[in-house]
Residue frames relative to the residue before (quaternion, step in Angstrom):
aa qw qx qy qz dx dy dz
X 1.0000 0.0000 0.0000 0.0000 0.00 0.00 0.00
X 0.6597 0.5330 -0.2375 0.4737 3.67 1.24 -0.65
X 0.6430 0.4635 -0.3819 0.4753 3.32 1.42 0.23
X 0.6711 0.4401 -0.3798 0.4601 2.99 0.85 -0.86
X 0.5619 0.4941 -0.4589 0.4791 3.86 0.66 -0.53
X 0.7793 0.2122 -0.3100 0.5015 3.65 0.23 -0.27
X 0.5501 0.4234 -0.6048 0.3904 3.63 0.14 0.97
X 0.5707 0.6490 -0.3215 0.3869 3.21 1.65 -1.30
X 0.6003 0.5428 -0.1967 0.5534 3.89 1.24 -1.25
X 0.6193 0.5272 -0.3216 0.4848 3.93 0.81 -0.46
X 0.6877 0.4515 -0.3146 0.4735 3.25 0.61 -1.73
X 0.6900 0.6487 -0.1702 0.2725 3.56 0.68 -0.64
X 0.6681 0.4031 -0.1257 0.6126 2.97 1.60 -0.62
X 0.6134 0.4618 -0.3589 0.5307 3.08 1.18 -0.39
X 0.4609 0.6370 -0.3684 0.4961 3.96 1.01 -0.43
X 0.5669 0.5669 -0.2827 0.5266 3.51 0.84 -1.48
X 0.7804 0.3933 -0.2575 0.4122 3.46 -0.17 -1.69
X 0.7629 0.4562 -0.2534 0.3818 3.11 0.44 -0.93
X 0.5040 0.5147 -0.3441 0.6022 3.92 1.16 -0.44
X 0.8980 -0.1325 -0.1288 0.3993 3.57 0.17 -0.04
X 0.1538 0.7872 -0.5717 0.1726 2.84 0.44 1.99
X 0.2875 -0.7997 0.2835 0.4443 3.99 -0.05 -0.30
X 0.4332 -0.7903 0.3666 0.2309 3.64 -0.85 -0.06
X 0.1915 -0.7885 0.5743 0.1090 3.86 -0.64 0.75
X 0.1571 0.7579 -0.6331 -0.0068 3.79 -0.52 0.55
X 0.2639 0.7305 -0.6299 -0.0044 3.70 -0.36 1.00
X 0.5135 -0.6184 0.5939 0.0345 3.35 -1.38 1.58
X 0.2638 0.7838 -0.5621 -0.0084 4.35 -0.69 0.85
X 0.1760 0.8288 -0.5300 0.0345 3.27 -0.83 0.75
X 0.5088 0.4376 -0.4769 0.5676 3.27 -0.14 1.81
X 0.4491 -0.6933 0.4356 0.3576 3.29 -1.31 -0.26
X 0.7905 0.3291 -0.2826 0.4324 3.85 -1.26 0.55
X 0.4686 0.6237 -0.5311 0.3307 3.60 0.99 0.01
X 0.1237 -0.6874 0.7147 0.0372 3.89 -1.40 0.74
X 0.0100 -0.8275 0.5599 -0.0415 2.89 -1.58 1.08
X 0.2015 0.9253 -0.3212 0.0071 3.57 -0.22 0.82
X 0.3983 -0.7200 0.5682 0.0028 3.21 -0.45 1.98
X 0.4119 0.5694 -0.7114 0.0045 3.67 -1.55 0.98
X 0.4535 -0.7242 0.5074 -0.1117 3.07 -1.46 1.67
X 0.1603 0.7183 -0.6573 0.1624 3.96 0.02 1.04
X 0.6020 0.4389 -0.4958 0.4463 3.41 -1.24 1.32
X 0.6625 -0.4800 0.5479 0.1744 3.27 -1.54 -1.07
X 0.8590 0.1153 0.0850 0.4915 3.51 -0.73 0.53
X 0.4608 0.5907 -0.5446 0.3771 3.57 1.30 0.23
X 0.3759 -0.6564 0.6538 0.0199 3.17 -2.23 0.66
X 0.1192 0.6182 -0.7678 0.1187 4.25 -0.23 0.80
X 0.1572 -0.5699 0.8063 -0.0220 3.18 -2.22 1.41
X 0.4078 0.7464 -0.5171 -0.0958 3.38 -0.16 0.25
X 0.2952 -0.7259 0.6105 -0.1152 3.83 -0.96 1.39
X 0.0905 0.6900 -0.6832 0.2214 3.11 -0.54 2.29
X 0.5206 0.6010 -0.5767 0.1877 3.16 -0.27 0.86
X 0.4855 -0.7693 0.3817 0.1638 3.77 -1.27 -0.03
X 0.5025 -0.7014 0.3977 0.3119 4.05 -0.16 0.50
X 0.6309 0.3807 -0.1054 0.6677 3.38 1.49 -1.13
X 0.7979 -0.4904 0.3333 0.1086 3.37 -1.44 1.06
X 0.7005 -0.5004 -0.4484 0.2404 2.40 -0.58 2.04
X 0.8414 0.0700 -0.0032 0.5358 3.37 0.21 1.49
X 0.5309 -0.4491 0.6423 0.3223 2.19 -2.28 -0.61
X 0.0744 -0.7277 0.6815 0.0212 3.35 -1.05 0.49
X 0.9336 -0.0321 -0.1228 0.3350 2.58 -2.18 1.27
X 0.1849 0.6750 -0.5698 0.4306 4.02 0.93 1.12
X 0.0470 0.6333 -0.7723 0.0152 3.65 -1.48 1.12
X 0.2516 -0.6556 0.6974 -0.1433 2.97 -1.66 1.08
X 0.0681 0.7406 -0.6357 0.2071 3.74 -0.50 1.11
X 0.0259 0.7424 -0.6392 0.1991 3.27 -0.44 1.54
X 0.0763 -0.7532 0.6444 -0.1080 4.10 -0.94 1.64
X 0.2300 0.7309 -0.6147 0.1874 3.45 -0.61 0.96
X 0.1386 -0.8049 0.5699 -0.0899 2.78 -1.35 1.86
X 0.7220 0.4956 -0.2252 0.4270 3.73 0.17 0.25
X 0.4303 -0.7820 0.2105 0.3986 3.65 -0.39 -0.38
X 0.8569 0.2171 -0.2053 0.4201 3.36 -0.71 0.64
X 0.0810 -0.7540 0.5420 -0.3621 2.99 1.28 1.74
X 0.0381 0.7069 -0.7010 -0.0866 4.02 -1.67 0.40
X 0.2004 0.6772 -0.6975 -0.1211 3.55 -0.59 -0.04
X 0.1795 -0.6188 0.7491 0.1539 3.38 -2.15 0.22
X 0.0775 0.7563 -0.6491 -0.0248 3.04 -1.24 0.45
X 0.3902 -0.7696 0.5051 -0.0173 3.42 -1.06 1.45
X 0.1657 0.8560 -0.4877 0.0439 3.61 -0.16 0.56
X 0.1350 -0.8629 0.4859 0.0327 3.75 0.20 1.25
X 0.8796 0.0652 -0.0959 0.4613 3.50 0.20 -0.86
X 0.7355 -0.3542 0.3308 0.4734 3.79 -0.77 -0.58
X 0.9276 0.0214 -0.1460 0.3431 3.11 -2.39 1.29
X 0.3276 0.6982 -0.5587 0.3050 3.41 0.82 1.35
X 0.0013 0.8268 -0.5266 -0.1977 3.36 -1.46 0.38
X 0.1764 -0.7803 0.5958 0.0705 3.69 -0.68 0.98
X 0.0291 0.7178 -0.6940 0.0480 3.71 -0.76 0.53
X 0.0285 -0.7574 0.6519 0.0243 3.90 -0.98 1.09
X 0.2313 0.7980 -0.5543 -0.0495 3.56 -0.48 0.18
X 0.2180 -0.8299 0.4482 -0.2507 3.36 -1.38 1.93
X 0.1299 -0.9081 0.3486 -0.1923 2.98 0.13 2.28
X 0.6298 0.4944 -0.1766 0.5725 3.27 0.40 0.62
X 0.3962 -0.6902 0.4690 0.3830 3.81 -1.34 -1.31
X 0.7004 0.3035 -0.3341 0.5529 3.34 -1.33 0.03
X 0.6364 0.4791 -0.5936 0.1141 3.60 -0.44 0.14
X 0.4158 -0.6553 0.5994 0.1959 3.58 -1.45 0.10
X 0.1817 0.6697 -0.7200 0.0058 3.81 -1.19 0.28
X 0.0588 -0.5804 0.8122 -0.0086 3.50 -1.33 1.15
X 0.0496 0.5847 -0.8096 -0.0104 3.60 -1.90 1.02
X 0.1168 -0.7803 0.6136 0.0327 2.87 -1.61 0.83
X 0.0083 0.8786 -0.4716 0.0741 3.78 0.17 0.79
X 0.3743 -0.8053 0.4591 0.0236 3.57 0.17 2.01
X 0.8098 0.2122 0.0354 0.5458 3.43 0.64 -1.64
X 0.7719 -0.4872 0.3244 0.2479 3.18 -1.68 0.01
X 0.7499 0.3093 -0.1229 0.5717 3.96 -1.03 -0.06
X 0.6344 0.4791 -0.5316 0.2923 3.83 0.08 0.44
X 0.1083 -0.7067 0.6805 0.1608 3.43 -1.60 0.17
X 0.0156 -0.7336 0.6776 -0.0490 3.23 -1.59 0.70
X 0.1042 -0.8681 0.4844 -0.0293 2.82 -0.96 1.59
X 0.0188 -0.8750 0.4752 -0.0900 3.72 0.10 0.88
X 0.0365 0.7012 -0.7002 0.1291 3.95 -0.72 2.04
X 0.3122 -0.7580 0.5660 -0.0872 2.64 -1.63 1.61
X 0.5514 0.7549 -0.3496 -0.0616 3.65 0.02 0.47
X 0.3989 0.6880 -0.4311 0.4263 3.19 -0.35 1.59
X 0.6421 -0.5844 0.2786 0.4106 3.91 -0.53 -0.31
X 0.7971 0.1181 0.1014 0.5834 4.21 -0.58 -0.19
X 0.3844 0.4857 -0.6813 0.3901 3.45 0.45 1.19
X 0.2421 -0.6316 0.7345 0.0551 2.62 -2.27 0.63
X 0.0722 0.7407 -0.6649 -0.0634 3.40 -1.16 1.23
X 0.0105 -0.7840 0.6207 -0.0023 4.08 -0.76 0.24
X 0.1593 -0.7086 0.6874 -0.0036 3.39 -0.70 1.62
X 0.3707 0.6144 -0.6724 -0.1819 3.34 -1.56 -0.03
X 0.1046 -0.7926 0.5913 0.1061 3.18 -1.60 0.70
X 0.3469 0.8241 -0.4292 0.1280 3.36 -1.08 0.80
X 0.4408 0.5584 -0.4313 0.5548 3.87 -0.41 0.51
X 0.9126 -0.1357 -0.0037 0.3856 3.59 0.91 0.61
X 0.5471 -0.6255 0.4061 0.3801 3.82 -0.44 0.48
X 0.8282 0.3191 -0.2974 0.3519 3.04 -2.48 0.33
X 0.4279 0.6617 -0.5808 0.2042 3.91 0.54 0.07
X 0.1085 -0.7369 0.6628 0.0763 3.22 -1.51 0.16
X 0.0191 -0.7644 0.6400 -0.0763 3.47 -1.21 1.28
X 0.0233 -0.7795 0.6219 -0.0717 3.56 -0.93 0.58
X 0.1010 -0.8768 0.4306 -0.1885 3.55 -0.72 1.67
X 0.1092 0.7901 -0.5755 0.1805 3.60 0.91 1.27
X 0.3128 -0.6636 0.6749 -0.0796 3.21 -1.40 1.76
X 0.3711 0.7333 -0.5595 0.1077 3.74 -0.35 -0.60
X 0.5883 0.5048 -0.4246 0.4677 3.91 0.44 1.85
X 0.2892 -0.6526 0.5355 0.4513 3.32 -0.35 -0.99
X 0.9271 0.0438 -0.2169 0.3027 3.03 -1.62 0.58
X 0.1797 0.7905 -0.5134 0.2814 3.31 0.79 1.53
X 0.0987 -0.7627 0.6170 0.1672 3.80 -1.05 0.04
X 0.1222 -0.7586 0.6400 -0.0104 3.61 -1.15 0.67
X 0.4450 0.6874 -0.5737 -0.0166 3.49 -1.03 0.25
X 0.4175 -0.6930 0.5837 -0.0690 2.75 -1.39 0.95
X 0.1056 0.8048 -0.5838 0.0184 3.56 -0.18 1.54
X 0.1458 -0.7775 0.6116 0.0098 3.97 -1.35 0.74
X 0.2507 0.7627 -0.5814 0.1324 3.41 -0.41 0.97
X 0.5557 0.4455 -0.4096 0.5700 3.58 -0.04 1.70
X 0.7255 -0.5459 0.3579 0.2183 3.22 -1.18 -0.50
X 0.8261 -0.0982 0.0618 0.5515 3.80 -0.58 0.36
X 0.1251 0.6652 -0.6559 0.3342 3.68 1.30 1.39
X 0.2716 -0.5817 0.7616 0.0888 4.16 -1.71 0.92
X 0.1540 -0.7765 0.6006 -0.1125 3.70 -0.95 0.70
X 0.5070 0.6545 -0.5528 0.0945 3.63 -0.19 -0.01
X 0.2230 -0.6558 0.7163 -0.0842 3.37 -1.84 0.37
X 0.0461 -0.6866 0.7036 -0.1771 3.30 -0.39 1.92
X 0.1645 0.7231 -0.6685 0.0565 3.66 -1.07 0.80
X 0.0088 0.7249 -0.6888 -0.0051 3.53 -1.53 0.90
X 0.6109 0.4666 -0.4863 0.4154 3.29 -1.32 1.17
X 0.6083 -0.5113 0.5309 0.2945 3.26 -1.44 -0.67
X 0.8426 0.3242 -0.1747 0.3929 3.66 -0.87 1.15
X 0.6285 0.7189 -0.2527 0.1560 3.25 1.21 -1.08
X 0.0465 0.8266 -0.5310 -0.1808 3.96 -0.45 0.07
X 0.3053 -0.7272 0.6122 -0.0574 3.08 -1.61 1.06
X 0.0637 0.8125 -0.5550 0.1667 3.70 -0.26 0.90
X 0.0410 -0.7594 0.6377 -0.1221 3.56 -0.89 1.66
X 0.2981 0.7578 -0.5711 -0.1040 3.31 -0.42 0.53
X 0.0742 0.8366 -0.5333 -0.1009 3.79 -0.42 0.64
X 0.3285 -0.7726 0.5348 -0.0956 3.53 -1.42 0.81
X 0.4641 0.5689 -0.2886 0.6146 3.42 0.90 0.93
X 0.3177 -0.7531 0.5146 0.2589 3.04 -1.56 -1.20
X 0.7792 0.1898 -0.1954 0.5646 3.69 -0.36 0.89
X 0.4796 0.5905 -0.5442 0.3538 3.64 0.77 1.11
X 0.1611 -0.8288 0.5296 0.0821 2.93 -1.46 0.55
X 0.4572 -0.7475 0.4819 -0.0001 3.68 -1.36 1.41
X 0.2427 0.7707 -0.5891 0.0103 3.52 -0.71 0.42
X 0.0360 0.8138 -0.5774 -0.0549 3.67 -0.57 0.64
X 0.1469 -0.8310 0.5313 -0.0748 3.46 -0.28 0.65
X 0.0927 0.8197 -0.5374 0.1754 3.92 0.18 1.32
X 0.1020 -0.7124 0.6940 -0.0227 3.67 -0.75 1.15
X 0.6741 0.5180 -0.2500 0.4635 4.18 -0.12 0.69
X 0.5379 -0.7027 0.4393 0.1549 2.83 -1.56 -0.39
X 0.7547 0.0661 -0.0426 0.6513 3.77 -0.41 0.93
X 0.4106 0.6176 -0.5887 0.3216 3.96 0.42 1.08
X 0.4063 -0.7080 0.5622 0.1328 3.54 -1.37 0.63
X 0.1517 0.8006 -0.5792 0.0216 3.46 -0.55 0.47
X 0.0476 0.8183 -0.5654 0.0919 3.77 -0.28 1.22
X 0.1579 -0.7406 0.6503 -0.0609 3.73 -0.59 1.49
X 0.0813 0.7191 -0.6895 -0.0312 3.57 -0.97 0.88
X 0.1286 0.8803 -0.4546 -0.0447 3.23 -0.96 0.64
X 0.0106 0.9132 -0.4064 0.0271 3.64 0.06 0.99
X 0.4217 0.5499 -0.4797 0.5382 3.84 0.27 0.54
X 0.4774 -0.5650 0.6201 0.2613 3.35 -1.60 -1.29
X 0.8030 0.1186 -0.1154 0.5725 3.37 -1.25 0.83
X 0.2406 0.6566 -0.6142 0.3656 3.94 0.43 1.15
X 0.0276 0.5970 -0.8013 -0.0273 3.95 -1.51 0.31
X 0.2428 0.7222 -0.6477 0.0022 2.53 -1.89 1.13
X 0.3180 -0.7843 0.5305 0.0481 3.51 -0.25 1.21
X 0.0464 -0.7718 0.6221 -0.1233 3.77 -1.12 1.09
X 0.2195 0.8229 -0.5163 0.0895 3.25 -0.82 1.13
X 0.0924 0.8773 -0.4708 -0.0118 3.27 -0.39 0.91
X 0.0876 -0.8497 0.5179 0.0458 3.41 -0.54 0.69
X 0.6869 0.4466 -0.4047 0.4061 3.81 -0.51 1.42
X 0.6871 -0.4523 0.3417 0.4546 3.77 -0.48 -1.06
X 0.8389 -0.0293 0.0293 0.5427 3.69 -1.42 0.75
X 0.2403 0.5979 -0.7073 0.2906 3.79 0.40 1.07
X 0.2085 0.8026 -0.5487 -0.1063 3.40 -1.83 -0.12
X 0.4335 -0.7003 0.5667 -0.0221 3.06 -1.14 1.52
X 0.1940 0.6467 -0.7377 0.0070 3.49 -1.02 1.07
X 0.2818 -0.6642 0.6892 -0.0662 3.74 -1.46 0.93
X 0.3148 0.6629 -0.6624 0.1507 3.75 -0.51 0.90
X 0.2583 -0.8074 0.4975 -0.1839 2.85 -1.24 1.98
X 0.1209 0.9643 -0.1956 0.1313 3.53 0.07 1.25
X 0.4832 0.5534 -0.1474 0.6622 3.07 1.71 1.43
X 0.6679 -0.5293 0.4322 0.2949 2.95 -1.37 -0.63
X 0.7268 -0.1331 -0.0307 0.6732 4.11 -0.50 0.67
X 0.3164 0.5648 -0.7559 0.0980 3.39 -0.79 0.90
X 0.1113 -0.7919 0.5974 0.0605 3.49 -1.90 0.55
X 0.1289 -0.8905 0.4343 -0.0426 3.13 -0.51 1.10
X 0.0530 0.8397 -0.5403 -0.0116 3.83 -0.87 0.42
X 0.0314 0.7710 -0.6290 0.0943 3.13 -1.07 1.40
X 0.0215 0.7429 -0.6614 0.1004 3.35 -0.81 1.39
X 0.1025 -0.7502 0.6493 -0.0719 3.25 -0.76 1.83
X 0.1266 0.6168 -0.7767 0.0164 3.97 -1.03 1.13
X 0.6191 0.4584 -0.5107 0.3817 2.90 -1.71 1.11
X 0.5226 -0.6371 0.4568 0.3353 3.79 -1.35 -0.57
X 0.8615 0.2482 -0.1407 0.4201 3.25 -1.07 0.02
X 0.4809 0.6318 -0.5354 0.2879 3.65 0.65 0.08
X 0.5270 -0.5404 0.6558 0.0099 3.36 -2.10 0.70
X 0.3609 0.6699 -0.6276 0.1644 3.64 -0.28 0.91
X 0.2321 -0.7955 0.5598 0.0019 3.55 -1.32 1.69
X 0.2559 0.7816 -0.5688 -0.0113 3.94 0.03 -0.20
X 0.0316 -0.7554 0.6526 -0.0495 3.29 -1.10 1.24
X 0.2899 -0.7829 0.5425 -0.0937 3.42 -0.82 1.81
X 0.3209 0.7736 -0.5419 0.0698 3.84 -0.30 0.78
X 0.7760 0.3524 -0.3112 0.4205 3.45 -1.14 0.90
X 0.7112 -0.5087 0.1404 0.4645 3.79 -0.44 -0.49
X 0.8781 0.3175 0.0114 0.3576 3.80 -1.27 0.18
X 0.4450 0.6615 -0.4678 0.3815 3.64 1.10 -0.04
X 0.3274 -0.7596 0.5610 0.0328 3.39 -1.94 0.88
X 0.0380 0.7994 -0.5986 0.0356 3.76 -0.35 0.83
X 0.2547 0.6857 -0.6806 0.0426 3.11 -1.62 0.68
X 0.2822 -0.6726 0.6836 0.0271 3.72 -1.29 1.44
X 0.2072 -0.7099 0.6722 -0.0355 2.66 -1.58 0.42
X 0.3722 0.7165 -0.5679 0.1599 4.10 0.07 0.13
X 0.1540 -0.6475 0.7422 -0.0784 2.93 -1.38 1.49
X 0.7401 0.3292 -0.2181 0.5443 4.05 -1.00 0.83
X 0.7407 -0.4486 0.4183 0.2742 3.51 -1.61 0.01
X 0.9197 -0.2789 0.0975 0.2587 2.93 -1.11 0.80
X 0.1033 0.7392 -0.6013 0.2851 3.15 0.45 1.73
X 0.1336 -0.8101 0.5582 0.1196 3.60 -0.89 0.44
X 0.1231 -0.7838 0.6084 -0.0195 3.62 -0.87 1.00
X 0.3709 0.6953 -0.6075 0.0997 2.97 -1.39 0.88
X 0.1140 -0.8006 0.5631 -0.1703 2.65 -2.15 1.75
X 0.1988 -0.8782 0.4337 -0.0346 2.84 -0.86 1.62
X 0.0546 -0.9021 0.4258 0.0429 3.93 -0.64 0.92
X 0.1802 0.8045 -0.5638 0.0486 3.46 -0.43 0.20
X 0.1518 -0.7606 0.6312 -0.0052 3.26 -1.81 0.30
């Protein structure tokens, strides 16, 4: 009877261990690519996939993936050549997915807190840059790049917030910057050479920006709650800048040429 209670107590612990052990899957196919996965906690999850559709591979792609807490995922995609993705994840529940189609990009994406979401992809062209700082819980970021030497970045603190970049072109540049809770910030940008800068700082503000052309520049700095800022940019060279300070005020501006 004293054996079987102690296999019965074994099988059990080992269940335990094994229910919250974590996992590394990294996938190479090409030549010079480095990956490096380290995993403290529970229940974490790293995918990383360097490898290439077109002869022979990927090449020369790093990938740095840090997760500390439990039940952390990251993915990371690497298709063609001399990408760099780094995710790092502090806390639980959070998610990061990069995808990186083309060559010469980097994305960099820190998590620290609980049920954020950050998701980069970049592709249709070389040299992007994205940056994704989280530091709340249940935040979301993403950050889309199809073209060429497009800058991305997304800084959020608090609880709730969403941030959305998607640009399409080449040589624009994003900043969204959220300090609060439950704010919106949507950047579109499709043309070349476009700036826009977001900042809000309180509760349920929101900021859309759709940019369409050539050197436009925009600013929108929302403090307070509930405000409404709209700027729509088409054709060449146009200038925006908001201000809202206090509750629900609503702005909107529209240019073209």
């Amino acid at each position: 009877m004293k054996k079987i209670v102690l296999s019965a107590a074994a099988l059990f612990i080992g269940a335990i261990s094994f229910a919250q052990s974590n996992e590394s899957i990294v996938n190479q196919a090409g030549n010079g690519n480095d990956a490096m996965v380290t995993q403290m906690g529970s229940i974490n999850k790293s995918d990383v996939d360097q490898s290439g559709s077109v002869s022979p591979g990927a090449v020369d792609n790093e990938a740095v993936v840090e997760q500390t807490g439990v039940n952390n995922n990251s993915t990371i995609r690497q298709r063609r050549n001399r990408n760099l993705a780094t995710t790092t994840q502090l806390g639980n529940d959070n998610r990061a997915f990069v995808t990186q189609l083309s060559s010469d990009n980097e994305s960099d994406i820190d998590t620290e807190g609980n049920g954020n979401r950050a998701t980069v992809t970049q592709g249709g062209g070389n040299f992007n840059m994205s940056d994704i700082d989280q530091d709340g819980d249940g935040n979301f970021a993403l950050n889309y790049q199809w073209g060429s030497e497009n800058d991305a970045t997304i800084m959020q603190i608090g609880t709730g917030n969403v941030g959305d970049t998607n640009q399409r072109g080449a040589n624009n540049t994003s900043e969204i910057s959220q300090d609060g809770a439950a704010n919106v910030a949507d950047v579109d940008q499709i043309g070349s050479m476009n700036m826009s800068m977001s900042t809000q700082a309180g509760t349920a503000n929101t900021s859309t920006v759709m940019q369409n052309g050539m050197d436009h520049w925009s600013s929108v700095m929302q403090s307070g709650s509930n405000n409404t800022s709209t700027v729509m940019q088409s054709g060449n060279a146009h200038t925006s800048t908001v201000m809202q300070m206090g509750s629900m005020n609503v702005s909107s501006v529209t240019q073209s040429n």
